[in-house]
TORKOL-4160 file (C-alpha; in steps of 0.2 Angstrom, whole numbers, padded with zeros to 4 digits, m for minus):
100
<pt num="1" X="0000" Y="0000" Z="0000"/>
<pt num="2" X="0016" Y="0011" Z="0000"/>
<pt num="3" X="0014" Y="0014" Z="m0018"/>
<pt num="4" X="m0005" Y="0023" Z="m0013"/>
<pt num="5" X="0002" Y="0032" Z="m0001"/>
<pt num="6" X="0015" Y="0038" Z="m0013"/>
<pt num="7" X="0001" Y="0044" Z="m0026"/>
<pt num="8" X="m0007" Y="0054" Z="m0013"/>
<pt num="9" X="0007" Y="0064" Z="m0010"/>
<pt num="10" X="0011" Y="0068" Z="m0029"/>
<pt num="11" X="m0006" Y="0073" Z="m0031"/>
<pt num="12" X="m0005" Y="0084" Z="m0014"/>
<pt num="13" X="0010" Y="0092" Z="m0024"/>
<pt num="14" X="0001" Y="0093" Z="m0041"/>
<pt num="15" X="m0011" Y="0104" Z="m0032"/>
<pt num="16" X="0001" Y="0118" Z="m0023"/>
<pt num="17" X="0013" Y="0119" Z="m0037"/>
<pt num="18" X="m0003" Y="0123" Z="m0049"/>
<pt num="19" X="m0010" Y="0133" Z="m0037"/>
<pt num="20" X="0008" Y="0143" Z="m0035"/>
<pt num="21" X="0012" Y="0141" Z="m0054"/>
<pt num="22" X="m0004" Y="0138" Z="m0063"/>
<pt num="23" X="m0003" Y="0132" Z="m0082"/>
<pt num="24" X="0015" Y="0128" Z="m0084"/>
<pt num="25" X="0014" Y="0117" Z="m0067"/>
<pt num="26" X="m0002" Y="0109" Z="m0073"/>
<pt num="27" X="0007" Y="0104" Z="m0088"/>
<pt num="28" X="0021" Y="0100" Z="m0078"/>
<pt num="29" X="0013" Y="0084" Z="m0069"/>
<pt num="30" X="0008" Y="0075" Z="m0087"/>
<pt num="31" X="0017" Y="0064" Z="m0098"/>
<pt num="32" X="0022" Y="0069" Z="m0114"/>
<pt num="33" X="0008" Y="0060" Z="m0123"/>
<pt num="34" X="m0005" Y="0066" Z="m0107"/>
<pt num="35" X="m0022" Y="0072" Z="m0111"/>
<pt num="36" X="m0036" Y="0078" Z="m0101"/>
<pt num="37" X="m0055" Y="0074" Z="m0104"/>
<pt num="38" X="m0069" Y="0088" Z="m0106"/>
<pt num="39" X="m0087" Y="0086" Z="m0102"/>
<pt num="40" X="m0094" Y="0084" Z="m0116"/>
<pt num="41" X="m0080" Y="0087" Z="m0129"/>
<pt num="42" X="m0066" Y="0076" Z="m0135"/>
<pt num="43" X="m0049" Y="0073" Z="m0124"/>
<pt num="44" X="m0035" Y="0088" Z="m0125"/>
<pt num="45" X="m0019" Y="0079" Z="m0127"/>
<pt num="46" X="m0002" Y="0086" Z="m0128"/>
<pt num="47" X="0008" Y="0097" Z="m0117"/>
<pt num="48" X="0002" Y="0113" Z="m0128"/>
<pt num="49" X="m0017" Y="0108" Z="m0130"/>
<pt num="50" X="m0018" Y="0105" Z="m0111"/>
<pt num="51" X="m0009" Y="0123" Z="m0108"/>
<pt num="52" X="m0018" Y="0131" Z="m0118"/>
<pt num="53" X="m0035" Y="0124" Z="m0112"/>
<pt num="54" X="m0028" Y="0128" Z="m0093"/>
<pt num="55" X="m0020" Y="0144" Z="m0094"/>
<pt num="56" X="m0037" Y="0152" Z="m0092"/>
<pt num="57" X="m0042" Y="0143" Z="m0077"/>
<pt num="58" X="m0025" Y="0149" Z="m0068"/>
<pt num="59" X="m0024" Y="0167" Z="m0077"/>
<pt num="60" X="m0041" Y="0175" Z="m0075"/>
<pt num="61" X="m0042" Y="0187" Z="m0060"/>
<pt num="62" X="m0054" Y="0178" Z="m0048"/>
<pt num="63" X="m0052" Y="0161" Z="m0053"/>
<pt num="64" X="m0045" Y="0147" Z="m0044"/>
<pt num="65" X="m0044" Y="0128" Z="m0046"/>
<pt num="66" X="m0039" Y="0117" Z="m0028"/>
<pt num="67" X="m0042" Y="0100" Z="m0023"/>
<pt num="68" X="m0038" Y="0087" Z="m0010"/>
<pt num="69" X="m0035" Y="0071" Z="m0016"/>
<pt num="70" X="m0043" Y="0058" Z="m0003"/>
<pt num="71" X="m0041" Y="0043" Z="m0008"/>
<pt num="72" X="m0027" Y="0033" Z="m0019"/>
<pt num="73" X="m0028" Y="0017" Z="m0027"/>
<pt num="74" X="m0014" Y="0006" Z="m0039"/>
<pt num="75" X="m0022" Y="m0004" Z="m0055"/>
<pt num="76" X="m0006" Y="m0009" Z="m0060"/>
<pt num="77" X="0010" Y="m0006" Z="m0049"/>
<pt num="78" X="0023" Y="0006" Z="m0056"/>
<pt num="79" X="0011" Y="0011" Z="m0072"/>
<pt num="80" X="m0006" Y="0015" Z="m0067"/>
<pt num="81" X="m0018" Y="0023" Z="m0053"/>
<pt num="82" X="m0029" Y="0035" Z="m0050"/>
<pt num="83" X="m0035" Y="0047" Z="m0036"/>
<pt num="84" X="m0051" Y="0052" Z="m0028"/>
<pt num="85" X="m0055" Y="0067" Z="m0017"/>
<pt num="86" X="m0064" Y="0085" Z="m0017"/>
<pt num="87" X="m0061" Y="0098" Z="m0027"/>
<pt num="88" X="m0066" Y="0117" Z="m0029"/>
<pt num="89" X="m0066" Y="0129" Z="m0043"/>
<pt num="90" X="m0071" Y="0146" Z="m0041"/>
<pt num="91" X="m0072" Y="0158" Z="m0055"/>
<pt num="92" X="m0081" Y="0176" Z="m0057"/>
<pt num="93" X="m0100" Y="0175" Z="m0059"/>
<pt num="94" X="m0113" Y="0188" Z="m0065"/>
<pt num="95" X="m0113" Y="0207" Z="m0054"/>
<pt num="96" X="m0098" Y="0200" Z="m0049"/>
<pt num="97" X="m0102" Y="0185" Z="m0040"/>
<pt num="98" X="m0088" Y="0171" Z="m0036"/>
<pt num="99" X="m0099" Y="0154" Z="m0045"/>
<pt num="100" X="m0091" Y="0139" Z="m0037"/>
C-alpha cells in the first residue's frame, strides 16, 4: 500500500505547485503523450493543447482551481492509478459573484 500512499502525496504536490504556478505546473505533472478529458467534448492531449485549455483557469483574476485528493488506489504497480477526493473551482459569476 506504500505505492497509494505515494500517489497521494504527488497529487497533494500537483495541487500547490498549480495553485503557486498555474498552467506551466499543470502541464508539468503529465506525460508527454498526457491528455485531459472535457465534459462533453473530446480529450486535449499534448503538453500545448492542455496549456492552452488551462492557462485560463489559472490566469483570469478571480479564478481558482484546488483539490484534496482523498483517496489513492494502484491498478497496475509502477504504471497505473488513480486518485479520488474534493475539489473546488471558483471563477467570477454575473454582478460580480464568485460561481463555485
Amino acid at each position: 500500500m506504500v505505492e497509494a500512499t505515494v500517489l497521494l502525496q504527488l497529487d497533494r504536490e500537483f495541487d500547490a505547485a498549480s495553485a503557486e504556478k498555474g498552467a506551466e505546473a499543470w502541464v508539468a505533472y503529465f506525460g508527454e503523450h498526457g491528455a485531459i478529458l472535457q465534459a462533453g467534448g473530446p480529450p486535449i492531449s499534448g503538453p500545448d493543447a492542455i496549456r492552452a485549455a488551462m492557462n485560463p483557469v489559472f490566469t483570469r483574476p478571480g479564478s481558482s482551481l484546488r483539490w484534496q485528493p482523498t483517496r489513492a488506489e494502484i491498478l497496475v504497480p509502477g504504471a497505473l492509478g488513480y486518485t479520488l477526493g474534493r475539489y473546488e473551482r471558483r471563477r467570477p459569476g454575473e454582478f460580480g459573484r464568485t460561481v463555485l
